[in-house]
C-alpha positions as CSV (number, residue, x, y, z in Angstrom):
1,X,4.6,-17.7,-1.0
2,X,6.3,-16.2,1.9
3,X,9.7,-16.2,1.1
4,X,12.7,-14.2,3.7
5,X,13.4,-12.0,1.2
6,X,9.5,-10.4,1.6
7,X,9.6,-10.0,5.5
8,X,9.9,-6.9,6.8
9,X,12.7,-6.4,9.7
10,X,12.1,-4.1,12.7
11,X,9.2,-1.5,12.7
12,X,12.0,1.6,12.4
13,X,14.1,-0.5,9.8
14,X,10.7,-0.6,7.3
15,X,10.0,3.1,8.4
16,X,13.1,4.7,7.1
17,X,13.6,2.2,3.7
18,X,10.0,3.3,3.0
19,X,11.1,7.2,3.8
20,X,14.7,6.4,2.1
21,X,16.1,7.3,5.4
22,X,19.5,6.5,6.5
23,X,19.6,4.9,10.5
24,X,20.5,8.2,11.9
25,X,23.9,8.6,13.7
26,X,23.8,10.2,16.8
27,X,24.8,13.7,15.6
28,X,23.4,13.8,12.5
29,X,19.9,14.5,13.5
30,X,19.5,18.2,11.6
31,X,20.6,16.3,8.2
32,X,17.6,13.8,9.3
33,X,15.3,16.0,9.7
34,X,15.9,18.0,6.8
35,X,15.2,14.4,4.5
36,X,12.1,13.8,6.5
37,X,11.0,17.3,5.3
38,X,12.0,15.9,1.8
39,X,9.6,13.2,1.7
40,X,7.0,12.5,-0.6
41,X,2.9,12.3,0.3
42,X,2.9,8.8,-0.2
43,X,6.2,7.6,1.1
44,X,4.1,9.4,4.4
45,X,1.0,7.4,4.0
46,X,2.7,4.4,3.1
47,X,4.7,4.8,6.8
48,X,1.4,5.2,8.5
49,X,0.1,1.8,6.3
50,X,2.9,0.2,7.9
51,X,2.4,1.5,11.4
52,X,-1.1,0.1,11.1
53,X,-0.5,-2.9,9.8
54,X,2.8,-3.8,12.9
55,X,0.5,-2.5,15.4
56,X,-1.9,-5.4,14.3
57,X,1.2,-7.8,13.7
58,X,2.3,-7.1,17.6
59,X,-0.4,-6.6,19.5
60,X,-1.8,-10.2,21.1
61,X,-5.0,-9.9,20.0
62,X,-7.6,-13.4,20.7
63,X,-8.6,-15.0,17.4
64,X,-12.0,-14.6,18.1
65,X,-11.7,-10.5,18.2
66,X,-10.1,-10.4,14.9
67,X,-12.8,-12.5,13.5
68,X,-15.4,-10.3,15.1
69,X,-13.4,-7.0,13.6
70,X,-13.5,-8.6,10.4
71,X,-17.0,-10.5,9.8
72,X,-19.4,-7.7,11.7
73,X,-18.2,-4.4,9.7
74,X,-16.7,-2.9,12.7
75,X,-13.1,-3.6,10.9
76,X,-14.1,-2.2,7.4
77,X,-15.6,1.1,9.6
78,X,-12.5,1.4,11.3
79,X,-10.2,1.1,8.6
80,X,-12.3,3.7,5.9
81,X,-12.2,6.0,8.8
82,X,-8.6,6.4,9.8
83,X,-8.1,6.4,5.4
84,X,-9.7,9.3,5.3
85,X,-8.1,11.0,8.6
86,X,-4.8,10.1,7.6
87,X,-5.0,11.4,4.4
88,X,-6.9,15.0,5.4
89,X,-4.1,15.1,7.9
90,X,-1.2,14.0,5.4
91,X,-2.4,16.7,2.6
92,X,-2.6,19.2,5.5
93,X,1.1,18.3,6.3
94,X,2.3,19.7,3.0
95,X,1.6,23.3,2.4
96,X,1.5,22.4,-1.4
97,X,-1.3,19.7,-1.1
98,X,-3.6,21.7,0.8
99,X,-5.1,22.7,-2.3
100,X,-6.0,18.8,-3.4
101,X,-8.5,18.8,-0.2
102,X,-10.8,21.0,-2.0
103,X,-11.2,17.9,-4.7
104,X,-12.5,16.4,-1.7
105,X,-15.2,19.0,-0.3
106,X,-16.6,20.2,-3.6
107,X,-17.4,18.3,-6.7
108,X,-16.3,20.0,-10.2
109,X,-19.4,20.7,-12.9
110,X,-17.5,18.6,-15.2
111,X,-17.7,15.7,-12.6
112,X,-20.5,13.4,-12.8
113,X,-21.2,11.8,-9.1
114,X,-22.8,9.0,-7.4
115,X,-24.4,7.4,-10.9
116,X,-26.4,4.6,-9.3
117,X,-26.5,0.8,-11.4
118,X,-27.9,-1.2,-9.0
119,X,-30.0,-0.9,-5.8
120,X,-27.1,-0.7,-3.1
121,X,-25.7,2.1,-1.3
122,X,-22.2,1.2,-3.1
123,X,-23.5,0.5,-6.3
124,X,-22.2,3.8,-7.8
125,X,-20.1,5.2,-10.1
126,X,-17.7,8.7,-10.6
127,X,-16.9,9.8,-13.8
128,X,-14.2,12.3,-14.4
129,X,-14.6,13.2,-18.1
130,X,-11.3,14.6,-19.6
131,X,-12.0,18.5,-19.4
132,X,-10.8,19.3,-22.6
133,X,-12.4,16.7,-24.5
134,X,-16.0,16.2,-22.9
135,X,-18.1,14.2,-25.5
136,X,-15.0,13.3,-27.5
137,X,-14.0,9.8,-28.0
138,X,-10.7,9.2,-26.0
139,X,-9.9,5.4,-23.9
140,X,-12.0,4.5,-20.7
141,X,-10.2,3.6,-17.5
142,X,-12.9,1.6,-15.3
143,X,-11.2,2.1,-12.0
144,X,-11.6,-0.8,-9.4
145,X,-10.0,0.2,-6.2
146,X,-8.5,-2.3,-3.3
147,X,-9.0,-2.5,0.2
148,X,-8.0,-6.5,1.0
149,X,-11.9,-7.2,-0.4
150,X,-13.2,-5.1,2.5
151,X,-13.1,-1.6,2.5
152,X,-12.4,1.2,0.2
153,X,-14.7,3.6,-1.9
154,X,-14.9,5.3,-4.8
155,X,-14.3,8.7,-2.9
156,X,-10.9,8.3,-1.4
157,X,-9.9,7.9,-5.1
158,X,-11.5,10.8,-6.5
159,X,-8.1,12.2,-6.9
160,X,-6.6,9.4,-8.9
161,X,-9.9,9.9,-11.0
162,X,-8.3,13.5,-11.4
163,X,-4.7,12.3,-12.0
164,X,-6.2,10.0,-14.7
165,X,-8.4,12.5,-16.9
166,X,-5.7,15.0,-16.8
167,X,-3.6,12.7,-18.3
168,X,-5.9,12.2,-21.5
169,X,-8.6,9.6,-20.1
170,X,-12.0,9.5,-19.5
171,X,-11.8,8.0,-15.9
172,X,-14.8,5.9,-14.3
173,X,-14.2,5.0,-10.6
174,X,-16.4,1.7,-9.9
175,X,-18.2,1.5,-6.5
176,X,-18.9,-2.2,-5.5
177,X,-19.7,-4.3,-2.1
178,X,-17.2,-5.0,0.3
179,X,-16.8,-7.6,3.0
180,X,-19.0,-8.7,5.2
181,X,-21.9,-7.3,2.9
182,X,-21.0,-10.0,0.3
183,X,-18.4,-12.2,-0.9
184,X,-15.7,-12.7,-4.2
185,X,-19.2,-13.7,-6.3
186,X,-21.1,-10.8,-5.2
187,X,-18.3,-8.4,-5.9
188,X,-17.6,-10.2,-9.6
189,X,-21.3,-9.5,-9.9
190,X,-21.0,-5.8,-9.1
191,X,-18.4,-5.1,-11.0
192,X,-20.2,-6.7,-14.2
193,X,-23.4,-4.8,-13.4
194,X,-21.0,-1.9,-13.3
195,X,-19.6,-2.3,-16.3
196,X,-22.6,-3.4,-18.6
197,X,-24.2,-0.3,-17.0
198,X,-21.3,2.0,-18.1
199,X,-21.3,0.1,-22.2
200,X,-25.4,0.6,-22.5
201,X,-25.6,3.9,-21.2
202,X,-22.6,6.0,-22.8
203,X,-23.0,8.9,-24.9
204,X,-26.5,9.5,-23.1
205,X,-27.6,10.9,-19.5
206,X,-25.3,11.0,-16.9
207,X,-22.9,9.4,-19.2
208,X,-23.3,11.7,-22.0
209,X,-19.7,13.2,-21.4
210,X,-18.1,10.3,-22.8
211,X,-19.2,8.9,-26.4
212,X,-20.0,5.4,-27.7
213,X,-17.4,4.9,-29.6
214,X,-14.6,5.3,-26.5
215,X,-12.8,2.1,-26.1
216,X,-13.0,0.5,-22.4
217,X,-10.4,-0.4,-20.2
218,X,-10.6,-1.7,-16.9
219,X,-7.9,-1.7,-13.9
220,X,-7.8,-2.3,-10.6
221,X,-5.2,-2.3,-7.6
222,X,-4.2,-4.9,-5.1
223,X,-7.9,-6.5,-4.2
224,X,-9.3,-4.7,-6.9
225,X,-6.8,-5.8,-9.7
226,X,-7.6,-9.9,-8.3
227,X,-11.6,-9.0,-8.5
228,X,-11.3,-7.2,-12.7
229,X,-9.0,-10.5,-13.3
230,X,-11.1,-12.6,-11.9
231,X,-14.4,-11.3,-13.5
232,X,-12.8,-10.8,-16.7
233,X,-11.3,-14.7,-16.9
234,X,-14.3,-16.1,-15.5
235,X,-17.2,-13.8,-18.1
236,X,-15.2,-12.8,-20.9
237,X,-17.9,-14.0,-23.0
238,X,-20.3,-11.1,-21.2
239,X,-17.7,-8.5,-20.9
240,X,-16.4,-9.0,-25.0
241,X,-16.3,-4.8,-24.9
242,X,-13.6,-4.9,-22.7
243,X,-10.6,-3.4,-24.8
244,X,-7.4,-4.4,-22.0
245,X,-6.9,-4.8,-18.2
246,X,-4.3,-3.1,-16.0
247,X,-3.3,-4.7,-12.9
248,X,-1.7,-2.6,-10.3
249,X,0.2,-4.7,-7.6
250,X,-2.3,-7.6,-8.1
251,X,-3.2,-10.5,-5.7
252,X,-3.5,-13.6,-8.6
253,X,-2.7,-16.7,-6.3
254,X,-4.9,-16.9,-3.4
255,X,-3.1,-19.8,-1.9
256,X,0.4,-18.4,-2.6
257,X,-0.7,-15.2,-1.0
258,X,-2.5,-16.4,2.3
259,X,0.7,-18.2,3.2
260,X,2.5,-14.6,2.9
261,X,-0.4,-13.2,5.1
262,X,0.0,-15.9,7.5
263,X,3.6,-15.6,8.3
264,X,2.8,-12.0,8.9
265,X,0.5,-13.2,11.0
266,X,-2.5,-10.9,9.5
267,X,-4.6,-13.7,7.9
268,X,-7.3,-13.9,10.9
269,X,-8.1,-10.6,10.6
270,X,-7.1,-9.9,6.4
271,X,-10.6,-10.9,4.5
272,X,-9.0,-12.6,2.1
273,X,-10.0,-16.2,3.3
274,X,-13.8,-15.8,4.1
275,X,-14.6,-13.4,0.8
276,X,-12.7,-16.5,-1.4
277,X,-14.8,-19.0,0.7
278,X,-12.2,-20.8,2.3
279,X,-9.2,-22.8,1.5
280,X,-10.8,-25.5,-0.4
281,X,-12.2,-23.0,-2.8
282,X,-8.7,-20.5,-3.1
283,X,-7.6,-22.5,-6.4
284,X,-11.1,-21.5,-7.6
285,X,-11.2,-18.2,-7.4
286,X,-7.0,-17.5,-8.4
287,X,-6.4,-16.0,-12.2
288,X,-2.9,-17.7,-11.7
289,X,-5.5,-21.1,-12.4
290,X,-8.1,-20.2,-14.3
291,X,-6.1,-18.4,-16.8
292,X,-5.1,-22.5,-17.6
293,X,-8.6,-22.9,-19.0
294,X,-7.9,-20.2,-21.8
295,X,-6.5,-21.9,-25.2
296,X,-3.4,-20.9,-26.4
297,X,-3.7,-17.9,-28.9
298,X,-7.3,-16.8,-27.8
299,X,-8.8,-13.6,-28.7
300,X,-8.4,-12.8,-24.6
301,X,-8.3,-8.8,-24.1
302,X,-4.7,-8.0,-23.5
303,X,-3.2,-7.5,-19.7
304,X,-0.6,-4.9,-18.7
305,X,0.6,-5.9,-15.1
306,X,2.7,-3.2,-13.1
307,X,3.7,-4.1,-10.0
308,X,6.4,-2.3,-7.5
309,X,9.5,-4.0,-6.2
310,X,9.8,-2.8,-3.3
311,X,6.2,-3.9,-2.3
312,X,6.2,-5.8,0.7
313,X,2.8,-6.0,1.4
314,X,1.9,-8.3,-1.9
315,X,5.3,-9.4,-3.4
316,X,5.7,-8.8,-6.7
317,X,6.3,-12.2,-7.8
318,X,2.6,-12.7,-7.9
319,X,2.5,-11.0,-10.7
320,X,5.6,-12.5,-12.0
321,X,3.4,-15.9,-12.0
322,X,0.5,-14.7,-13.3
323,X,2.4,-13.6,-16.2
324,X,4.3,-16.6,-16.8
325,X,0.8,-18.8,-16.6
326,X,-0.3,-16.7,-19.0
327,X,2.5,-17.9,-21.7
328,X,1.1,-17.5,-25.0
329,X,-2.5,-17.8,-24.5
330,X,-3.2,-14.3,-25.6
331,X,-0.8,-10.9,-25.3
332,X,0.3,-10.0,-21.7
333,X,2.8,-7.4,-20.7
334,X,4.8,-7.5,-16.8
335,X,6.6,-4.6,-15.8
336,X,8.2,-4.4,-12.6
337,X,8.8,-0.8,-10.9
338,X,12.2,-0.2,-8.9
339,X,11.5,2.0,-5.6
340,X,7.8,1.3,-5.6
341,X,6.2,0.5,-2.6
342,X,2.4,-1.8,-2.2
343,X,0.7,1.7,-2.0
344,X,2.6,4.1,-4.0
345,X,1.9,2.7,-7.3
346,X,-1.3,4.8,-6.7
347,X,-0.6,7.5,-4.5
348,X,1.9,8.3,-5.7
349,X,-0.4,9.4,-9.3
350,X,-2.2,11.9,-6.0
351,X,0.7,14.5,-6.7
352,X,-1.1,16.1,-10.0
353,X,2.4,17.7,-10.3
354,X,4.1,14.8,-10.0
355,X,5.9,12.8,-13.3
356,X,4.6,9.2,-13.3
357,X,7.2,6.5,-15.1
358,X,4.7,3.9,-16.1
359,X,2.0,6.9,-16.7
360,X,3.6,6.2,-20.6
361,X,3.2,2.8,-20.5
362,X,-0.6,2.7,-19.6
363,X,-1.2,5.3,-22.5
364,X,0.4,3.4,-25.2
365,X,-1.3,0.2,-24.0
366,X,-4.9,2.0,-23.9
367,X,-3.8,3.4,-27.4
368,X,-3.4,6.9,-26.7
369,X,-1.6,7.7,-30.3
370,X,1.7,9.2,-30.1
371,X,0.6,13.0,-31.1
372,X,-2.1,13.1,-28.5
373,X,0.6,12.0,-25.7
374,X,3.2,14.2,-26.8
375,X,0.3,17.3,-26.7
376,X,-0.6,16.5,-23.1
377,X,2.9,16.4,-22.0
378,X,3.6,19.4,-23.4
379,X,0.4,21.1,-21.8
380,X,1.8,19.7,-18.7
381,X,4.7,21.0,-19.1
382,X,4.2,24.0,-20.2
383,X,1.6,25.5,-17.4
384,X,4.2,23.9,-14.8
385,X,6.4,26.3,-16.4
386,X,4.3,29.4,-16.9
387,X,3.2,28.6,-13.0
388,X,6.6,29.5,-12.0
389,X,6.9,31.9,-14.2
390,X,3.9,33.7,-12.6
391,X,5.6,32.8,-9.2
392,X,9.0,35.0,-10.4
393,X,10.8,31.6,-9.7
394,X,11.3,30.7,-12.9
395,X,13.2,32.2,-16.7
396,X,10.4,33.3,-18.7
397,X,11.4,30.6,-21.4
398,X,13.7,27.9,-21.1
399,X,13.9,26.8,-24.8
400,X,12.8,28.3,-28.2
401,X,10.4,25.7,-28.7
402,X,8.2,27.3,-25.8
403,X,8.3,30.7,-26.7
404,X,4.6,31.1,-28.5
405,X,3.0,28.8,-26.3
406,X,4.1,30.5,-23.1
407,X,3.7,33.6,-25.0
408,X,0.0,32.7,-25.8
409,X,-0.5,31.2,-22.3
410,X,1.1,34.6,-20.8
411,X,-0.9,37.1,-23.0
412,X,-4.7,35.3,-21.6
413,X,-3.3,35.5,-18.0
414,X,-1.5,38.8,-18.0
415,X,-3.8,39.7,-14.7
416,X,-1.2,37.3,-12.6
417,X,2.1,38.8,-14.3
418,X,3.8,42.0,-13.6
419,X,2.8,44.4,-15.9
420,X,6.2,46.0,-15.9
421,X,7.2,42.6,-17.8
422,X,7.2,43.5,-21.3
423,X,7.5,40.5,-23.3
424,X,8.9,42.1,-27.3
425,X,11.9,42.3,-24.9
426,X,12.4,39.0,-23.3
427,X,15.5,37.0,-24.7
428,X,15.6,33.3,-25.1
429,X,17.7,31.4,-22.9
């Protein structure tokens, strides 16, 4: 529920804690500037979230317009649109993203686009093998992205989908209907067609990157992580392949949270109440209730809820009580992020170069063994290196332990390194 620690102050008081600004004094506006410049990509998006979302708050807009925004499509168009505008201009902002937009405007060969498992427009999925392990058995991340039920694709996470398979995991993005086209049963419904579709066809056609035998786990975040809870509850007897869920900053009370909309006076126009079919039916369709219908001790696929403290546009107490209804009915696992905002907890995986805190925790929970975490992060690490090293910014190796792998990596790529540089010479620092 809507409690006053959750409610947001003035417009330029939520700008600058989201930006981890100071209020600026009046002569200190060159050290201002200089931590604006500072910022991160999705401390910027989440400010332009935020702008949205007050602008709506403010503005006195008649009931009966926000219900037309939100039941006749015009809403969901709106709101895809400026997503992908913000974020075209946001990379553009950054001289170091600009490189991500090409993720956007051509399609890798490793990539695997647009897979179709049903007969709508949105019934589709992306698959972003690992590239180092294509048709090797590694865990399966179904992705389920959010949107408040009404908007979203797969395509504005196609770099998450990158993030995800660099990181060791075969990544599946999971395109489903949205609001007005259906409602919370047709997007259950999509999301098992989706994932019975992904089980029977692995190993074989457009799935033929990933084998058989790879375990499947399915996340989701914000909407999305309420919609893979929901589905998962409600037809675990369907979905037995399913190996764990991840909820990112999760909706898991429907009532709870329409109370929250509603003092931030978004519920007219938020989906949330029309896709759940109405207040009578919220209990219905919350995993903070039917998780009461699952026996203590049940052979339930585990859940791994991450949610950000700082998020203030779904508090992260709802995942504190889906946790705590869960008890001991199967094995659940609630960590709760300091400095993470509603959006960040995935944008902030955008940044490939980027070190992710609870990237650790989702690989020991999907089962990624200890020796095949420790050699990504040491691939990681080690062309972050040899990138500056390449760049002249950078020692040519920082600790003895690096010295034949940068050497290796140096000797295939001597084209981009000075050929005055004469490695039998280097020292160790």
């Amino acid at each position: 529920s809507a409690s006053p620690s959750h409610r947001e102050g003035t417009i330029e008081e939520e700008v600058q804690r989201t930006l981890g600004l100071r209020r600026r004094a009046p002569n200190n506006d060159q050290k201002s500037g200089k931590e604006l410049a500072s910022t991160t990509l999705s401390q910027r998006s989440s400010c332009c979230a935020i702008l949205q979302k007050r602008m709506i708050e403010t503005l006195k807009v008649p009931v009966r317009v926000k219900h037309f925004l939100r039941d006749s499509g015009v809403g969901r168009f709106i709101v895809d649109s400026l997503t992908i505008v913000q974020g075209a201009m946001l990379f553009m902002s950054q001289t170091s993203k600009i490189g991500l937009i090409s993720l956007f405007l051509w399609a890798q060969p490793h990539w695997n686009l647009g897979i179709k498992y049903g007969d709508h427009s949105r019934h589709i999925l992306d698959v972003y093998p690992n590239p180092e392990n294509i048709g090797k058995p590694l865990p399966v991340i179904a992705f389920v992205h959010g949107g408040a039920w009404g908007s979203g694709t797969p395509y504005m996470y196609r770099v998450l989908g990158v993030r995800l398979a660099n990181e060791g995991f075969h990544c599946v993005m999971i395109g489903y209907r949205t609001y007005p086209t259906t409602d919370i049963q047709g997007q259950l419904d999509d999301v098992e067609a989706a994932l019975n579709h992904l089980k029977s066809n692995l190993g074989r056609g457009n799935l033929e990157a990933i084998p058989r035998e790879s375990p499947i786990f399915l996340a989701g975040h914000s909407s999305g992580a309420h919609v893979i809870s929901h589905v998962l509850l409600e037809r675990h007897s369907k979905l037995g392949f399913i190996k764990g869920l991840i909820g990112l900053s999760g909706v898991y009370h429907i009532g709870d949270h329409y109370e929250f909309e509603s003092a931030r006076g978004v519920h007219e126009i938020s989906p949330m109440k029309p896709v759940n079919r109405g207040l009578e039916n919220f209990d219905k369709h919350s995993p903070v209730e039917l998780v009461k219908q699952v026996p203590e001790n049940s052979l339930h696929p585990p859940i791994l809820l991450l949610h950000g403290k700082d998020d203030s546009v779904v508090p992260y107490t709802s995942s504190e009580r889906f946790y705590n209804a869960i008890g001991n009915r199967f094995e659940a696992k609630l960590r709760v992020l300091e400095d993470i905002g509603h959006a960040e907890i995935v944008t902030d995986m955008f940044d490939l170069s980027r070190p992710i805190p609870y990237m650790e925790a989702i690989k020991e929970f999907c089962g990624l063994d200890r020796k095949t975490r420790e050699r990504i992060r040491t691939k990681q690490e080690d062309e972050k290196i040899f990138r500056k090293v390449s760049q002249g910014i950078e020692p040519i190796f920082t600790t003895q332990a690096r010295q034949h792998v940068l050497t290796r990596q140096l000797k295939k790529l001597s084209k981009a390194v000075p050929a005055k540089l004469n490695l039998k010479r280097s020292k160790v620092r």
